[in-house]
N, C-alpha and C positions, 0 to 999 in steps of 0.2 A: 390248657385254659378251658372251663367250662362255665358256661350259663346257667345257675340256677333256677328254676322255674319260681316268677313271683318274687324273683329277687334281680334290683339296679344293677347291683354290681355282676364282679364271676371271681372265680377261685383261682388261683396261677398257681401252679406245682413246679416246685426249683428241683430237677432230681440232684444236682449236686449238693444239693443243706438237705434233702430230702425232707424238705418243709412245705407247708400248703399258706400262701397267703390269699387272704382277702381284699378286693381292691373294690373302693366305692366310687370310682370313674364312671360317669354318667356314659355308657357306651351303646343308647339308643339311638336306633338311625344309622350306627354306622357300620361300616362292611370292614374285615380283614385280610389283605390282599395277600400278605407277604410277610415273614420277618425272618431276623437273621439276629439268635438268643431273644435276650429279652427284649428288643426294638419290633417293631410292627407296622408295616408298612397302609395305613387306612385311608377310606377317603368315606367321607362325611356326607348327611343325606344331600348337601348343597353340593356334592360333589369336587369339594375338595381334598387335595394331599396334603398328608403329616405324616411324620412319622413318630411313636411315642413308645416311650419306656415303660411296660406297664408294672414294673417295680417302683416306680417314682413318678414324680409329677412332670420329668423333662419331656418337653416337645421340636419337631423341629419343621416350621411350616415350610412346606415345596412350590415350588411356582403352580402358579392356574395350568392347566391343559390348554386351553388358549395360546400360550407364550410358545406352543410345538414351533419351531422352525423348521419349513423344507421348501425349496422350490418348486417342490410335486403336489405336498399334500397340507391342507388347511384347515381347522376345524371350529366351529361355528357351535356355541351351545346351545340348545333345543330344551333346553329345562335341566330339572334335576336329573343327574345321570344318566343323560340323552342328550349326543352330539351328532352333529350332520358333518361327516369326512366329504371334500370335493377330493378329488384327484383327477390327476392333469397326466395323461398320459405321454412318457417321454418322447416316443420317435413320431406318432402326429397331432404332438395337441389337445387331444382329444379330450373333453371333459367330462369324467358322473360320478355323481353323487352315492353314500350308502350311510347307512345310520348304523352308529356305535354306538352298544346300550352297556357288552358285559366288559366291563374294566378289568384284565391280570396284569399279575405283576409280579417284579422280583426284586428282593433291598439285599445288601450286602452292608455291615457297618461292622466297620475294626473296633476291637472291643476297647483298645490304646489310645488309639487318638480320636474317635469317632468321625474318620471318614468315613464317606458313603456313598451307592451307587443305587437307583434307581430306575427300574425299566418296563415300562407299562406297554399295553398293547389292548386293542377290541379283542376280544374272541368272537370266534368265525364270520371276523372282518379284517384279520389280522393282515394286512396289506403293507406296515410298515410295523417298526417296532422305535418305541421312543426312551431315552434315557437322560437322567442330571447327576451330575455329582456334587458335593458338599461347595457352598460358594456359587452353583451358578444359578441365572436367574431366568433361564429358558429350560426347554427341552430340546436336544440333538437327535436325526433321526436316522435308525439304519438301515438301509435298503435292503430289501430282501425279494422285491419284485422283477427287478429289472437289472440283477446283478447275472455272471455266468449261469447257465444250465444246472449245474450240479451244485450251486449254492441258493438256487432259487426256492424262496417257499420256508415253514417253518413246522415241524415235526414234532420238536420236542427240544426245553431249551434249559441248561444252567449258568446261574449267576455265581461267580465263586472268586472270591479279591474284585479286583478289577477286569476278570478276563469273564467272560460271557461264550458259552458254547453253547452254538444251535445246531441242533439235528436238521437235517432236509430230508423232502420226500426221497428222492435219490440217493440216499444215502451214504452223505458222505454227514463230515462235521465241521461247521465254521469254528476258527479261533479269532475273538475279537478282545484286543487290547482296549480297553476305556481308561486308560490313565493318563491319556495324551491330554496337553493341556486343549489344543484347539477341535482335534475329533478324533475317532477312537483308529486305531491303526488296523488293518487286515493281517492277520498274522498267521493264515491258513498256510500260505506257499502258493506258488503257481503251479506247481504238477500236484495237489492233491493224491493222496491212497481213498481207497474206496472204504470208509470202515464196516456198513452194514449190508446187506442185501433190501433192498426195500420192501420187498414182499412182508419181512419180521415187523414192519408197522401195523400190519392185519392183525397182528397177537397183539396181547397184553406188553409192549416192553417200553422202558425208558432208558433213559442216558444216564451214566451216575459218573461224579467227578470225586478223587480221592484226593488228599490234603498234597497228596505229592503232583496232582493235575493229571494223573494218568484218567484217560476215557473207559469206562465199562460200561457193558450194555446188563443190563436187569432184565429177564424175562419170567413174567409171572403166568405159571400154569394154572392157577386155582381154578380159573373161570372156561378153559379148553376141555373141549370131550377128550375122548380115546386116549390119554396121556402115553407115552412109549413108557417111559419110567416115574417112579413115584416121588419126583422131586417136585416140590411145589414152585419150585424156581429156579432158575440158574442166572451165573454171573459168567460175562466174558468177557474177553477182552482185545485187543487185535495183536494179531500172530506178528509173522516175519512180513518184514515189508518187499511184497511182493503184491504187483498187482494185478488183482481177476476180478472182470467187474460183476460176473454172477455171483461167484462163489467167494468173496472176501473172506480171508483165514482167520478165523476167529479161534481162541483156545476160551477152554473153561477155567474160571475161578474157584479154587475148592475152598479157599479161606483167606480173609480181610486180614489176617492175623492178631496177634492177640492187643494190639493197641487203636481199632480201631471200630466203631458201631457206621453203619450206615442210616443214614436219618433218606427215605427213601421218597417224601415228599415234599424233600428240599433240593434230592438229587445231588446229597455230598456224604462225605464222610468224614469222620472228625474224629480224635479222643476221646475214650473215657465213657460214661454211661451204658454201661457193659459192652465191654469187646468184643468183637467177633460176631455180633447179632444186627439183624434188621430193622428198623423203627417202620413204622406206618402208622395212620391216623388210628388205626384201629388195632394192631397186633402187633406181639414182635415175635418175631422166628430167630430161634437160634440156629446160627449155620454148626 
């Protein structure tokens, strides 16, 4: 998708037609948080959610931010795209306030039947993490503050069907089912494995989910001095299950094989638009 300079609309590039269309969608004022194919997860300068097709005219409007439910956390709008979070601390009560200004997000929508999942959060106020799916008319919220040690806090996170996997500082990884009708189920385990060392959040790395749900960690060297060797990147993945909580067994990845691109700022991988290689906003690397 790009923005023309002096021009309303922007250009959309399908690499599968390997066509370039034009869309005259008035898209000032608004921000792009998220999509998943051609849907796009926005919220508008009045700060609200939609999510839209920008191949066509369909839209699909999301509840207020308002409608958030939790018994912890409440949010109060301050203007355009400025909300004032109270939270209610669990074991004394306790009450304070923080302003939420940067809105992220992650949309997942089946290209079949257009179901869909939605999961917004502040950035670097991220205290909770909030989600809807198609049909409902609030927001459900996840705990991440006051949950175990080792799943407290949020690192780095993907949305992929309906299962949502967040990295923690501690380095393990949450698996969270969202396709429960009433709330999303824990589907980590009670004895968790250790999958990363926490220190590799220092570096450049992310979490990437593959169509078969296997976890791999991404490590990007471009931006590291002294490199040991001249790979711009590496992919791993966790070894044998055995648990060390320094040193977690991790093997390397030498290839996606040949039916699969990683789209790397979506944090998945899929079919098709050349195999075996990397996507990024800016470049692609062939492994």
């Amino acid at each position: 998708m790009l923005f023309p300079d002096g021009d309303d609309g922007c250009l959309l590039y399908n690499p599968e037609e390997y066509r370039i269309y034009k869309s005259v969608r008035d898209f000032s004022g608004t921000m792009f948080l998220a999509n998943s194919g051609n849907w796009f997860l926005v919220m508008d300068s009045k700060s609200n959610l939609y999510i839209i097709d920008v191949f066509s005219e369909n839209r699909i409007d999301l509840p207020p931010l308002e409608s958030f439910q939790s018994d912890y956390f409440t949010l109060e709008r301050l203007g355009d795209k400025k909300f004032k979070l109270q939270v209610t601390d669990h074991h004394d009560g306790h009450v304070f306030y923080t302003i939420g200004e940067v809105l992220r997000g992650l949309l997942w929508v089946d290209k079949k039947t257009k179901e869909f999942v939605v999961v917004w959060f502040f950035d670097y106020n991220c205290k909770f993490l909030a989600y809807c799916k198609k049909g409902g008319d609030h927001y459900s919220y996840i705990e991440i503050c006051y949950f175990l040690p080792e799943y407290r806090g949020v690192s780095d996170m993907v949305l992929h069907g309906y299962f949502l996997y967040i990295a923690t500082p501690r380095g393990y990884i949450r698996f969270l089912d969202l396709s429960k009708q009433e709330r999303f189920e824990e589907v980590t385990g009670i004895y968790p494995l250790k999958w990363f060392n926490p220190c590799y959040y220092k570096t450049n790395c992310s979490i990437v989910v593959t169509t078969a749900g296997e976890v791999l960690m991404f490590q990007n060297n471009l931006d590291k001095k002294n490199i040991e060797s001249d790979k711009s990147f590496r992919l791993y993945k966790h070894g044998p299950n055995e648990i060390n909580y320094y040193d977690p067994p991790l093997v390397e990845v030498d290839s996606l094989g040949d039916e699969e691109a990683l789209l790397l700022d979506l944090g998945i991988t899929m079919p098709g638009i050349e195999p075996n290689s990397i996507k990024t906003v800016f470049y692609t690397v062939r492994i």
